[in-house]
N, C-alpha and C positions, 0 to 999 in steps of 0.2 A: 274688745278692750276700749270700750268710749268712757270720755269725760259727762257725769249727770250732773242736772244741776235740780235743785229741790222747789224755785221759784217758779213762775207762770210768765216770769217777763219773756221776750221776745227774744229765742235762741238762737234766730238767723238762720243760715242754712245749715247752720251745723249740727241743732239741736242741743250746745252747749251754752248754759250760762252760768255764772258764778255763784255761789251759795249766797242765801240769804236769810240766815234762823231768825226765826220772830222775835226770839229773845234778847236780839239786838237791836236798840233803838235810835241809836245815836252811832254811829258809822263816823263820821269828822273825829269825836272824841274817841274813840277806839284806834282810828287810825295817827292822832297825835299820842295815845299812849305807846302805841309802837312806837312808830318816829322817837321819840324823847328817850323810851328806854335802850334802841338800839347807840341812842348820838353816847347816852353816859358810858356804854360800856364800850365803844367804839368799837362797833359791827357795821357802820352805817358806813360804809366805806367798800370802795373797789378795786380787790388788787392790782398793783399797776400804775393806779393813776392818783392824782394830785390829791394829799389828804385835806387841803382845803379850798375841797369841793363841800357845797352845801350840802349834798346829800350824795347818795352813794345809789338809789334804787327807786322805785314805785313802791309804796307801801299799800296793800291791798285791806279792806276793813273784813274781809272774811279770806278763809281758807279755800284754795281748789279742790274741788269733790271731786273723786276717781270712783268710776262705777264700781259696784261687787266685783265683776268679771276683774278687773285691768289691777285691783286689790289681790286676786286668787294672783294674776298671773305674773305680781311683782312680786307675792311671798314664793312660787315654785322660781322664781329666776335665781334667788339667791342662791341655795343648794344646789341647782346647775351651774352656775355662776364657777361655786369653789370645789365641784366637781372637774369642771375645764382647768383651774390652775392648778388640780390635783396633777391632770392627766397630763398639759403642759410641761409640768417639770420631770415627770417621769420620761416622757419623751425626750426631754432635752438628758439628764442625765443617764438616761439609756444609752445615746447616740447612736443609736441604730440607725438613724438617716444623717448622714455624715451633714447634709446639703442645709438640711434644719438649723444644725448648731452655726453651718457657717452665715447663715442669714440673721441668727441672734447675737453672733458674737462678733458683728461688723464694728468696726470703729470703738470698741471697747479696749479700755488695759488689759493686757494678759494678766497682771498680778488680782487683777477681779474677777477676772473671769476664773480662775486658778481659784478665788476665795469662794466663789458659785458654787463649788465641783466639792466641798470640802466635807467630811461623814458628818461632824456635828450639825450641821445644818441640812444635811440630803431631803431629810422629808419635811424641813420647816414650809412653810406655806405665809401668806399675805392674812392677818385675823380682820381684815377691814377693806370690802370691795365696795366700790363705787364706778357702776357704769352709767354712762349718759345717753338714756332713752328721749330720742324724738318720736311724738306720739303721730301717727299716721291715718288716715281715713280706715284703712283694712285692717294693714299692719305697723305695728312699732317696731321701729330699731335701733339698735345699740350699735352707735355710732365711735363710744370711747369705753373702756376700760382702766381704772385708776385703783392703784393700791395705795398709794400717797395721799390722800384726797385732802383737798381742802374743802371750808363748807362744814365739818362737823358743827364746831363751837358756831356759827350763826346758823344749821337748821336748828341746833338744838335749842338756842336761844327763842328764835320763832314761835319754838311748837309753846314750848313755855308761858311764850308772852300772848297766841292766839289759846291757848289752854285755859289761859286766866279770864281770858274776856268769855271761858263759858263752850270752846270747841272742842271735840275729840277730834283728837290727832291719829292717823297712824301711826304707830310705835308708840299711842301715848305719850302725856307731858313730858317723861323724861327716858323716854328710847335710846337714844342718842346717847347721853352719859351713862345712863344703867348697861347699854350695850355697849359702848367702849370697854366699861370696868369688866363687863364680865370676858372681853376678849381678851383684856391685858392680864386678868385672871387666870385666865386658863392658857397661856405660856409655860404656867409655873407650877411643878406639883407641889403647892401647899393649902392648904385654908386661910391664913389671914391673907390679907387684902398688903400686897408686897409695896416696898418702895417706887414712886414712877417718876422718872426723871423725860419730861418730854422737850428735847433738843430741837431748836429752830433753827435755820442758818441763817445768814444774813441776805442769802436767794431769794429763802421764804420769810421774809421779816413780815411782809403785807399781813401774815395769817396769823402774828405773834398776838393783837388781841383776843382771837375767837378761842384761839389754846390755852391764853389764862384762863379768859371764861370756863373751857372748859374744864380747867385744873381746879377751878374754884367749886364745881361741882363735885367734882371726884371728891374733893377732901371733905364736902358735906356728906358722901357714901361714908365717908371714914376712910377716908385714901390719905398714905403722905404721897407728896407729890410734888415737884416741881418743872417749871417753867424754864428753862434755860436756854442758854449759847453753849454752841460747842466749848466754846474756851474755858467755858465754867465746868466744866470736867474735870473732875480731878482722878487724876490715874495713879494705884500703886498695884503692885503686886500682885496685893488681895483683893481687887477687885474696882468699881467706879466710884466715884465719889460723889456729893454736891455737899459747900459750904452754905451754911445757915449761921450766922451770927458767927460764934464760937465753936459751932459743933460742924465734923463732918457727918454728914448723912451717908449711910451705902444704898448706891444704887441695885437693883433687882432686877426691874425692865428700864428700858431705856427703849422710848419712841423714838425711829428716827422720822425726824418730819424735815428730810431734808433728802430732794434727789442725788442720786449716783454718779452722772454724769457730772456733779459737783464736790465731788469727794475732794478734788486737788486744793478745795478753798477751805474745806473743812477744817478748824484746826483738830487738831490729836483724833482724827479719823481714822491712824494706823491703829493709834492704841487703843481706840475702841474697841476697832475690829477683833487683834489681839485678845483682850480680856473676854469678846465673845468667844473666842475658839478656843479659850482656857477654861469656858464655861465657868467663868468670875461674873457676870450678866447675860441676861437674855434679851439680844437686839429684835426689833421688828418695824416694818417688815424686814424679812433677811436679805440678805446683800446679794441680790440674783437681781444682775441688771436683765436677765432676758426674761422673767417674768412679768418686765417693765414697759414691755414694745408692744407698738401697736400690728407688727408682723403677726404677731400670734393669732389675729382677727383672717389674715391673708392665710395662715396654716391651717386656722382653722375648716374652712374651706376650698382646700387642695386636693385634690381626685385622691392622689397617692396616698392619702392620713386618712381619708373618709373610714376607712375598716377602724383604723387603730383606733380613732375619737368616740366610735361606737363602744367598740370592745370594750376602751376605757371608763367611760362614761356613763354606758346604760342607754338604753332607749329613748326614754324618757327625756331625758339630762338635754341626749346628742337633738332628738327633734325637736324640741325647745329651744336652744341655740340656734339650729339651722335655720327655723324658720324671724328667725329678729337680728341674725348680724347678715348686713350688709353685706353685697358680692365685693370682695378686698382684695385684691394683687399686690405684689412687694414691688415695685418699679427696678427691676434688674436691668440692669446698661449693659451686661453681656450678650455678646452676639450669639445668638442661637441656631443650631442647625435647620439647613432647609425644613426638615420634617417634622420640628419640632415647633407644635404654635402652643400660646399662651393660654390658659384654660379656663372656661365660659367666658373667654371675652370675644365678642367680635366688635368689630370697626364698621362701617356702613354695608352692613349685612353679609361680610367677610372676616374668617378667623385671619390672626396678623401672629407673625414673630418676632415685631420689633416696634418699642413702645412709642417712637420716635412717629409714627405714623399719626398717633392722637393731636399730634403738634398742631394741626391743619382743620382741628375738628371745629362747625360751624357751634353757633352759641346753642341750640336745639341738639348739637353732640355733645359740646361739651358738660352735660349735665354732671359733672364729675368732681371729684374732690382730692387735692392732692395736703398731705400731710407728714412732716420728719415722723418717723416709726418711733422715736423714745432717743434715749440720754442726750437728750441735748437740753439746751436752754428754751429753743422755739418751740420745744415736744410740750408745753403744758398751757395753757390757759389761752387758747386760740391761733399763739404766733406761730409763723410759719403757715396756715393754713391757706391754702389757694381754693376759691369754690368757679370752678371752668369757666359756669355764664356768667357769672357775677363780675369777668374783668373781659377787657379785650382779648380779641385774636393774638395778638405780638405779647400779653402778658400771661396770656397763657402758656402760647410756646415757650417763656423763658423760662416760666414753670416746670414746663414737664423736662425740657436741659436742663435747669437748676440742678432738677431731683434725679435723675440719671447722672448729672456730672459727679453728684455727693454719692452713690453708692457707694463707694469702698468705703467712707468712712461715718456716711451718715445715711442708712436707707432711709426710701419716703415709703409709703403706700399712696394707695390712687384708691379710692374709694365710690361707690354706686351714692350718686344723693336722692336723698330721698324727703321730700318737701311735707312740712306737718300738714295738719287737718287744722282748720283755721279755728281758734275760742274768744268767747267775750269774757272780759275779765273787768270787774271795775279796781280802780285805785284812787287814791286821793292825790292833788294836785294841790302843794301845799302855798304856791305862791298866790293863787284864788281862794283856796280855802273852801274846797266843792270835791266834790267826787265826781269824779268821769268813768266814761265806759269805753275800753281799747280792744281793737280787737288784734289778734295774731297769734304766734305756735307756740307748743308748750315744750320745754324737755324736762322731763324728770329725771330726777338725779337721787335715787332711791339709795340708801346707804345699812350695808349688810353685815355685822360683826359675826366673827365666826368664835363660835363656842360650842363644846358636847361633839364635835367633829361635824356640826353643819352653820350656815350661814343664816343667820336669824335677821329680819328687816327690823332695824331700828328709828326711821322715819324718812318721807320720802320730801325733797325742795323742788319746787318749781319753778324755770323761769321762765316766761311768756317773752318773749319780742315783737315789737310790730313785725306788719306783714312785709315790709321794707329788708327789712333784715336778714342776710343769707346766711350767717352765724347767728344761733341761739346761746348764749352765755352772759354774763351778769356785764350790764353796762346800764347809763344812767337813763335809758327811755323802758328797760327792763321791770316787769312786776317778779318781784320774787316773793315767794310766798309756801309756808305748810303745806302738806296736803291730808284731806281727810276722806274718810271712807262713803261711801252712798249704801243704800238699800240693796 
């Protein structure tokens, strides 16, 4: 699964270089068309941080080319992808392994966890996966899992704006919004194309441009659709509401683009909830915080599941997964019996039964990753994240306490790192007014709507980091960029 590139300039040692179609002759003005279209619609920004900041990213004058192979093996990940959260939930609402539920239902409200368990919702599923593939010299791995995702409304924008200047896109110019529609479509057994109320909180406010954007597509599909705050809810009886001038609209689907772990700020969150369970609207994704964690990457490879995730999954599905997620442990603070050790880990070439030992690990050990599992506030966009060599000995240790003292109400995982395969990437440097060449790791961040009962790729983002950088994610020395197909 390598990165090609279709040029003769100099690949380095990676044999990676950037696309260069001949049909492009002007590179500065291609990349101030980006730039200027992203500033109007305001995409050009990074969640998080100060919005006046000049720019928000590296704007690259072509797209990242993904060999044939690394293309095959993002459209079969999708389908395994919503095969595992198939398999997931049935696991979980089986409760045949008592042990399972209680490592998903740590630090949760009972009354949600209660709403998880409820028949209307037993077999709903997440219509929108987004996991974060860091590409590797051998192998790639999927390091996150994201049902919430942000990212929609600006790859789609991208693919749009690299489309016009003349690229094919994976998923095509308009992947992204054609496959939203048809996932929010198929919630619902009708033919027209139903009311969509897409709810932001004020958590996720950073992401409230890209979801105009993308409301404003929907409704060129022929969508009604609105953009909203919770507050702008209006709950009766009969169902949800949104005001428009004079008129109330009924809601149909209602996107929640707003985490779990934030429900207590949500306003009228009960009564949403509610009119889902009166089946007055149809919420997504559904309110199953444990489909939410990054444990389920640690379950996934647990000796005890290995049969079930087969059984469930298929062959296919199960060795696809196996071989791209990361070796993942849940960091349990419970003392474990003598005979009891922790499973495919060893410590300096010794199996251990108590995680407390990593404390000590040299920087050449600690090549490891500690991360909150989900509902919290630190679970999404890098925070909370510890990478072992990347800090000292004594901030390490405080790491792996930290994440041991929060079990009961917040698990971490400890995760295998596994360092990209180094690419050349050019972008524009807009305070010279030149294009340069950078080099460093890519992750893609391939985005899957599920319709027809499987997971279809709707376009895949890239963002390159220097080599400096031991988190890869969207910051201002970052190229982010489409990505398109090769030969």
């Amino acid at each position: 699964m390598d990165i090609t590139g279709k040029t003769d300039r100099d690949a380095g040692e990676t044999g990676v270089t950037a696309v260069s179609p001949t049909h492009i002759t002007n590179d500065i003005s291609n990349c101030k068309f980006i730039a200027e279209s992203l500033r109007q619609s305001g995409l050009w920004s990074i969640p998080g941080q100060a919005k006046d900041r000049e720019r928000g990213w590296r704007v690259s004058p072509e797209p990242l080319e993904l060999s044939a192979d690394c293309v095959k093996f993002l459209e079969r990940l999708g389908p395994a992808l919503y095969s595992f959260y198939n398999a997931a939930n049935t696991l979980y609402l089986r409760g045949h392994y008592s042990w399972v539920n209680d490592y998903l239902d740590r630090g949760k409200p009972q009354s949600l966890i209660e709403y998880g368990h409820m028949n209307f919702q037993r077999r709903k599923l997440p219509m929108i996966i987004r996991p974060d593939i860091i590409l590797g010299e051998d192998t790639d791995y999927i390091t996150e899992l994201d049902s919430v995702p942000g990212g929609i409304g600006l790859t789609g924008s991208l693919s749009i704006l690299y489309g016009q200047l003349g690229f094919e896109l994976i998923g095509g110019r308009k992947g992204l919004p054609e496959g939203f529609a048809q996932a929010m479509q198929s919630t619902l057994d009708q033919e027209r194309s139903p009311a969509l109320a897409v709810v932001v909180s004020e958590e996720s406010k950073d992401y409230r441009s890209e979801m105009e954007w993308l409301a404003g597509e929907l409704r060129e599909l022929g969508w009604i659709v609105f953009t909203i705050r919770p507050e702008e809810v209006i709950f009766t009886e009969d169902g949800l509401f949104v005001r428009e001038v004079d008129e109330a609209n009924r809601i149909d689907v209602l996107y929640r683009f707003f985490e779990l772990f934030d429900l207590k700020n949500i306003p009228k969150a009960e009564l949403v909830m509610y009119a889902a369970k009166k089946k007055r609207v149809v919420v997504t994704p559904p309110y199953k915080a444990y489909l939410e964690e990054k444990s389920l990457l640690a379950l996934f490879h647990h000796p005890m599941l290995q049969d079930y995730w087969r059984e469930q999954m298929g062959n296919e599905a199960f060795d696809l997964l196996a071989g791209v997620i990361p070796k993942t442990w849940i960091l349990d603070s419970r003392p474990a019996p003598p005979h009891v050790m922790i499973p495919d880990f060893q410590f300096r070439g010794k199996r251990v039964n108590d995680w407390r030992v990593i404390k000590e690990g040299t920087q050449k050990e600690r090549r490891l990753v500690i991360k909150p599992s989900g509902f919290s506030p630190l679970a999404w966009g890098s925070r909370g994240v510890v990478v072992g060599h990347d800090v000292s000995q004594e901030e390490w240790a405080a790491a792996v306490e930290n994440a041991l003292g929060s079990f009961q109400t917040l698990p971490y995982v400890l995760q295998q790192f596994h360092e990209g395969k180094r690419v050349k990437v050019r972008y524009y440097e807009e305070r010279d007014v030149e294009i340069r060449e950078m080099t460093g790791r890519v992750r893609l961040s391939p985005y899957y709507f599920v319709s027809g009962g499987t997971a279809k790729l709707g376009g895949v983002l890239a963002t390159i980091c220097p080599l400096d950088k031991k988190l890869i994610h969207g910051m201002v020395d970052a190229v982010m960029v489409p990505c398109s197909a090769g030969k």
